[in-house]
N, C-alpha and C positions, 0 to 999 in steps of 0.2 A: 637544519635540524629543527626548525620554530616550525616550518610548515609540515614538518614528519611528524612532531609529537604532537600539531593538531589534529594531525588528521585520524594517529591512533585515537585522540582525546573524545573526537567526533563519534567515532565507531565507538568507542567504547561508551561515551553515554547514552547512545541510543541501544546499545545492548541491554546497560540496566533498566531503561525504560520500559521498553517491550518487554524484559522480562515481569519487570512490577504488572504490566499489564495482562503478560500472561497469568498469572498467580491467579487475581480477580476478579479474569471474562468467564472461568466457571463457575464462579462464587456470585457474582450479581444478579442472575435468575432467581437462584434461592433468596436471595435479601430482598427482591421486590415482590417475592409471594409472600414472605414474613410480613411482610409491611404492609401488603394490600390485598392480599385474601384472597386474589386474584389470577389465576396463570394466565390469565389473558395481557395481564398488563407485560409477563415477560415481553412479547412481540414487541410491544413500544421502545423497548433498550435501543436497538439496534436502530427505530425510525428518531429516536433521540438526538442521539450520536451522529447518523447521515446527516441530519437535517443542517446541521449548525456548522460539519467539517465541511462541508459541499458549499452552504451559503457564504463563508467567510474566508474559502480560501482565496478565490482572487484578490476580494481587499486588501487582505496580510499580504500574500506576496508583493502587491503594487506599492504597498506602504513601505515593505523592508527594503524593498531595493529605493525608495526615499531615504529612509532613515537608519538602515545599515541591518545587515540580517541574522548578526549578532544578538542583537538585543533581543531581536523577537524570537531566537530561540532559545535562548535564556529565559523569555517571559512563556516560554512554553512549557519548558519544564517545572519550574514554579509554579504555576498555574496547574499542572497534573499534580503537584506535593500536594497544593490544596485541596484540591478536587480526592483524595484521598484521606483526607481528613475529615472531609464532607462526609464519603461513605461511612466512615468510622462511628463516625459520631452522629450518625441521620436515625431519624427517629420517625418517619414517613416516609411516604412513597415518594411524594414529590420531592422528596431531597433528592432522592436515588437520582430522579428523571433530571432535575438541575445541574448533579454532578456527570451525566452523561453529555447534558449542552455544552459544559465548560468543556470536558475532556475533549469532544469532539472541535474543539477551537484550541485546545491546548496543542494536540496531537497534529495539525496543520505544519507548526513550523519543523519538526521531524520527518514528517511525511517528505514534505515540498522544498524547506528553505535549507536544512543541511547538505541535501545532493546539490544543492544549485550554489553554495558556500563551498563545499568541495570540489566541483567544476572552475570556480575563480583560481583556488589553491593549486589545481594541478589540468588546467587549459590543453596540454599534450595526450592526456589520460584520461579521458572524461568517464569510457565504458571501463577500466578498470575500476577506477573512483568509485561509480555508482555501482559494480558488481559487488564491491567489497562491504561498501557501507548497506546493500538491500540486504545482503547474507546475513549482518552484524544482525540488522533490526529481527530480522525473519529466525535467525539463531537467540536472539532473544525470548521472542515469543514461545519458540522451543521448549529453552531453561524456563522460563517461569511457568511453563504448564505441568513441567516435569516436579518440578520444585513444589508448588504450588499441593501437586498430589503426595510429595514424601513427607512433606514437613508440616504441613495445615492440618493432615490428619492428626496429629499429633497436639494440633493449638486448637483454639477457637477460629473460625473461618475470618473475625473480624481483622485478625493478626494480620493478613494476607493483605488488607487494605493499608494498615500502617507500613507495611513494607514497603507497596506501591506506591509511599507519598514518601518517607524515606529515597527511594531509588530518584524521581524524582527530584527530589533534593540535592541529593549526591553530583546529580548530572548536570543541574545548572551549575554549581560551585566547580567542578570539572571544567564547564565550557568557558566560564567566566574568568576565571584564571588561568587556564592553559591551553586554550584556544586562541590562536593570532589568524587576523584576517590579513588580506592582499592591503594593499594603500588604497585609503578608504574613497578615493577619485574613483578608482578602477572600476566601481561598481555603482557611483552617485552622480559621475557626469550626467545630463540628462541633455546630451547629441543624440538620443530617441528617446523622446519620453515613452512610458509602458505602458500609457493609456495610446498613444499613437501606434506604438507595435502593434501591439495586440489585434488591433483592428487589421491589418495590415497582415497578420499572420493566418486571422478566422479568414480570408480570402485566400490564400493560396491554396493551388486545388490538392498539391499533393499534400501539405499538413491537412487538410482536411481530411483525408481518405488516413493518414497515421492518426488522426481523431477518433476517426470511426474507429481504429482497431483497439485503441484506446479502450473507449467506450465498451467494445467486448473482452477486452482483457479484464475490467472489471466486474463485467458480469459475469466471467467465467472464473473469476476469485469466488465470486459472491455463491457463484451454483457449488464450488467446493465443498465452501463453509458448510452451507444450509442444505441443499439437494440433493447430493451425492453420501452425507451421512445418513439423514432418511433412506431414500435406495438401500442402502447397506442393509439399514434395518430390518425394514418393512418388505424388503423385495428378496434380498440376499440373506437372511435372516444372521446377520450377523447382531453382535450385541453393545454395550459400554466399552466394554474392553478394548473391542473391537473399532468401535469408532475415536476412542482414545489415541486408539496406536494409528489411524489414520489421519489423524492432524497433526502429530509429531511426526508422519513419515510428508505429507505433506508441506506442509514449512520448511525441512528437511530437504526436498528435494527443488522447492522453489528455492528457496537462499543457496543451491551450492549449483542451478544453473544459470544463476546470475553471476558468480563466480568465474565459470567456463566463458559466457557467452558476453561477458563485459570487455575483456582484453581481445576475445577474437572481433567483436566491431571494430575495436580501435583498429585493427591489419586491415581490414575489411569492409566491403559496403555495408553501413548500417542498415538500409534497406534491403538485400540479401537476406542478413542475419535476419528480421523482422518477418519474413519469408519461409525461412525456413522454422521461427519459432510457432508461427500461424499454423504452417503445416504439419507440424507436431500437436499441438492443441487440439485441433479438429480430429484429425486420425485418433487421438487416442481419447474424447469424447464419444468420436464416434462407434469407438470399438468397445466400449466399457458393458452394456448393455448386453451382450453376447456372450459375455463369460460368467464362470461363480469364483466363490472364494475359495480358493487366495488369487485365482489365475488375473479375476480382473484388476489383480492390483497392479499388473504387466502395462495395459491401457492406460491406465491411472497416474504413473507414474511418468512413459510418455508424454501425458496430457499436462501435468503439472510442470515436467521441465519447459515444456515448449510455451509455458504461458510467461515462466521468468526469464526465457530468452527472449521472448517478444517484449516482456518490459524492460528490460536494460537498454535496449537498441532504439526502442520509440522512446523513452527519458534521455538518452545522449544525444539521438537523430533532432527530437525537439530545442534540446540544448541547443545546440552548433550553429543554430537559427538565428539564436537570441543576441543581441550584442550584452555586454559586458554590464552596463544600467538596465536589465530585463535581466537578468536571471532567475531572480524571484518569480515573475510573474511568471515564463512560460512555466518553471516548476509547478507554480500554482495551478496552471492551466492542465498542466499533466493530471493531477490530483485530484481536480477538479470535474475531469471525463472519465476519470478513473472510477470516482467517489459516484458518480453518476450512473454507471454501468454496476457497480456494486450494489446500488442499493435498488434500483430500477430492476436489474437481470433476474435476479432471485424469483421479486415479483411476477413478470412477465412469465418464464419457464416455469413456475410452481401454477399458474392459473394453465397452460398450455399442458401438464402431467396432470393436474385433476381431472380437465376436460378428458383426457385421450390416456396415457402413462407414458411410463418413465421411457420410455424405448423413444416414443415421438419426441419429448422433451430433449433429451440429450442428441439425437438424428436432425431436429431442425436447429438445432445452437452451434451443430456441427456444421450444417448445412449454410447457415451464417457467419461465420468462419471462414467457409469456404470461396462465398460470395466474395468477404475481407480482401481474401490472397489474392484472387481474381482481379480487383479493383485493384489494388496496390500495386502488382509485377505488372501492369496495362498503365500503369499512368506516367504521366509525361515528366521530361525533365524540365524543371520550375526554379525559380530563384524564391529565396525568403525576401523577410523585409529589408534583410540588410547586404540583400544582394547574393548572396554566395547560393551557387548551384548546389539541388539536391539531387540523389537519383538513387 
């Protein structure tokens, strides 16, 4: 019963979180134009936040699996309650920009060290575990954007930040008291330390090549977010509305194929499944460009499921890897290539649509993609660091 009501406890605080976050992320553009006179400076949010999640996820994972990864997500939620306090009460630009470094170092042990603390908790389950808990966060993000639009209209938009440092709040005193971990050995022997793994994992050829897909999984988050709403706009002349109801359908249909495609890894080859998530992604990138509204949202939707079936299977397949003292880090590592495809992809494919448009954009990311599934179904059967065959 102690590891069932953690693992609801798990889910459930990172539901409130992303939702504080949702409320916010459309709230922060307008506060650093108020503040800095600038729309230019909106662009910097986003290099904010990558900058600082990307630099310090390896550390924090290597440190938690030393000193237990509890703590450190406890001090992650605390640390977003502040950082929401900060927005409240900021009075410059540079505050905004400061509260976007923390958050992005807050937001780390969410990302990285609850999947790999639920992994310990349920070793048999892993792709269920992490279906359940991507759905929780991604169903978060959901409600608070939804939220964020019925009830902010209503308040002042600063409301929305006190919320997100509230939620916050709530999630660490949730984790802190009704979260039980495995026996704290299980996870701090150090019969492979994580700086030795590690090294030992960046060499094996086929995590390398689940690297690489990594790495486009988040660039192909990233073209969502930022790309493919433009498109909409500018190309497909849709509007607000319109791109509103595309990020709720979005997150939507990311968090509920993580759901499906978590418990069928666990039946099944994780690399398969990763295969088959690739080859959805691509096909239905590739095909977006071709159609109008509403049909391309057929494509789209496609594209989306096959991008949260590819990450559940490449976050479990990484897992399985790891011994029991690494969980953190490969998590971290996950996040890591994740974080780096995200905030990289956007850049690359927006300079590749300026030069040429959106058709070339979206055809050669496809086409990279494609390359992915190629390299991946071709490569060899490989042992990890800790021995155990992949394939």
């Amino acid at each position: 019963m102690g590891l069932y009501l953690s693992f609801v406890i798990i889910n459930t605080a990172v539901f409130l979180q992303m939702a504080g976050v949702g409320m916010i992320v459309a709230r922060l553009p307008q506060r650093i134009m108020d503040l800095s006179g600038s729309v230019a400076s909106v662009g910097y949010l986003a290099s904010a936040f990558a900058l600082f999640y990307v630099t310090f996820q390896i550390p924090i994972g290597m440190l938690a699996d030393r000193y237990g990864i509890k703590r450190f997500l406890v001090g992650g939620y605390l640390l977003c309650s502040l950082v929401g306090l900060l927005y409240y009460f900021s009075g410059s630009a540079n505050m905004i920009f400061l509260g976007r470094m923390l958050q992005g170092v807050g937001e780390i042990p969410m990302w990285a060290l609850a999947p790999a603390l639920l992994t310990l908790q349920a070793p048999s389950g892993k792709g269920k575990s992490l279906g359940i808990y991507n759905a929780s966060l991604h169903c978060g993000l959901t409600a608070g954007s939804l939220l964020g639009m019925s009830l902010c209209a209503a308040w002042q938009d600063e409301a929305c930040f006190l919320m997100f440092s509230v939620a916050g709040l709530a999630a660490a005193l949730l984790t802190v008291f009704l979260v039980d971990v495995p026996p704290y050995r299980t996870y701090t022997e150090k019969k492979i330390l994580s700086r030795r793994y590690l090294y030992a994992v960046m060499k094996n050829s086929t995590t390398q090549r689940v690297l690489a897909g990594i790495v486009l999984y988040g660039a192909g988050y990233g073209v969502f977010i930022t790309l493919i709403p433009a498109f909409l706009i500018s190309v497909k002349n849709g509007d607000n509305v319109t791109v509103g109801l595309f990020f709720t359908f979005f997150y939507v249909v990311l968090g509920g194929s993580q759901l499906i495609a978590g418990p069928l890894s666990d039946r099944n080859s994780r690399k398969g499944v990763m295969l088959c998530g690739l080859m959805m992604a691509g096909g239905g990138i590739a095909g977006t460009p071709f159609l109008e509204l509403p049909w391309l949202l057929g494509p789209l939707t496609v594209a989306a499921f096959g991008l949260g079936v590819f990450c559940v299977a490449a976050m479990a397949f990484l897992n399985e890897s790891a011994p029991a003292s690494a969980k953190g880090t490969i998590s971290a590592v996950f996040c890591f290539f994740w974080g780096a495809g995200y905030f990289l992809g956007p850049l690359f494919w927006g300079c590749v649509i300026s030069a040429f448009e959106f058709k070339t954009g979206f055809l050669s990311l496809a086409g990279i993609i494609g390359l992915e599934l190629i390299a991946l179904a071709h490569g060899s059967r490989t042992t990890t660091a800790c021995g155990d065959s992949l394939t």
